[in-house]
N, C-alpha and C positions, 0 to 999 in steps of 0.2 A: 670362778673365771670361765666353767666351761661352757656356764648358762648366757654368760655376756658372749662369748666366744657364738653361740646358738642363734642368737639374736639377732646378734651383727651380720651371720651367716645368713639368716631369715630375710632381714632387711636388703642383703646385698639381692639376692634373690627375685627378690617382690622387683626392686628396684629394677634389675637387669630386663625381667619380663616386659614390665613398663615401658624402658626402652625400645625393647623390641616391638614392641605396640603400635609407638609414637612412632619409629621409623616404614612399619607396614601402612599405616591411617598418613601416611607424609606421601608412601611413594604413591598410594593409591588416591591421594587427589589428588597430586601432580598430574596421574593418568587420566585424570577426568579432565583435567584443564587444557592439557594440551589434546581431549579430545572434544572439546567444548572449541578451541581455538581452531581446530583442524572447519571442525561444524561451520564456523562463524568466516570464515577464506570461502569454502563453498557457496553459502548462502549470499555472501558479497558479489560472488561472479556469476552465480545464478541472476541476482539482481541487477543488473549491470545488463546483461545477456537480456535481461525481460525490457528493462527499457531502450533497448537498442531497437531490438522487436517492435516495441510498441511505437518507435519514433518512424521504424521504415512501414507499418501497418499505418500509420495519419498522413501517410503525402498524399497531397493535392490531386496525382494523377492516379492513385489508387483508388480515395473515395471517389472521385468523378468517375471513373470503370465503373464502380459497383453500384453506384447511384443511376447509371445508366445501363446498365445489367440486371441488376435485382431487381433497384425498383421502378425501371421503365422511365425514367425521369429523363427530359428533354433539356436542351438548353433555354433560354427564353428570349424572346422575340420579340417586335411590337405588334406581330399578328393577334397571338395570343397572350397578349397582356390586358389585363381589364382596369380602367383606371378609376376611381372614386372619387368623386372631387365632395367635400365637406361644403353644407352648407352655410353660409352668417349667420350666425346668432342674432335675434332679435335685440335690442338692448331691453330689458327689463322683462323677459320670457325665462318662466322657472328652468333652472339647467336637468331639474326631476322629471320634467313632464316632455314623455317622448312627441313625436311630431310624429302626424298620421303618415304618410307619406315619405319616404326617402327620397333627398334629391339628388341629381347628378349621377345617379348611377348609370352607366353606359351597357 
């Protein structure tokens, strides 16, 4: 009896650690998740934050400042517009073979 008595003691043992295992490997992914969840609330309002940014960075009178700052860019005019008129097609003139000359170019 005192070998069964030994065993059972053994087993309770083994068991009990187990427990204690399963409850330490529990709380410590719960701490991972709720620092995975903490992680994932940030990266939501970072992003959020990035496209609010990115929406007041493409107005209209933004790019036209910078376009006209940076890169020197004027409005357009019909001073300075140059206009191309296309010439008519031949009927039966290969569409491969360029034409000496360009017309209508002003």
């Amino acid at each position: 009896m005192t070998r069964l008595n030994l065993v059972l003691m053994l087993a309770l043992v083994l068991s009990a650690l187990a427990l204690v295992q399963t409850a330490y490997e529990s709380r410590r992914l719960f701490a991972e998740i709720e620092r995975a969840k903490a992680d994932l609330a940030r990266l939501e309002s970072d992003h959020a934050r990035l496209l609010a940014e990115r929406q007041a960075q493409a107005t209209n009178l933004r790019v036209e400042r910078l376009a006209r700052n940076r890169l020197q860019m004027t409005p357009i005019s019909p001073q300075v517009t140059q206009y191309v008129i296309d010439a008519p097609r031949r009927p039966g003139a290969s569409a491969q073979a360029p034409e000496t000359q360009p017309e209508g170019v002003r």
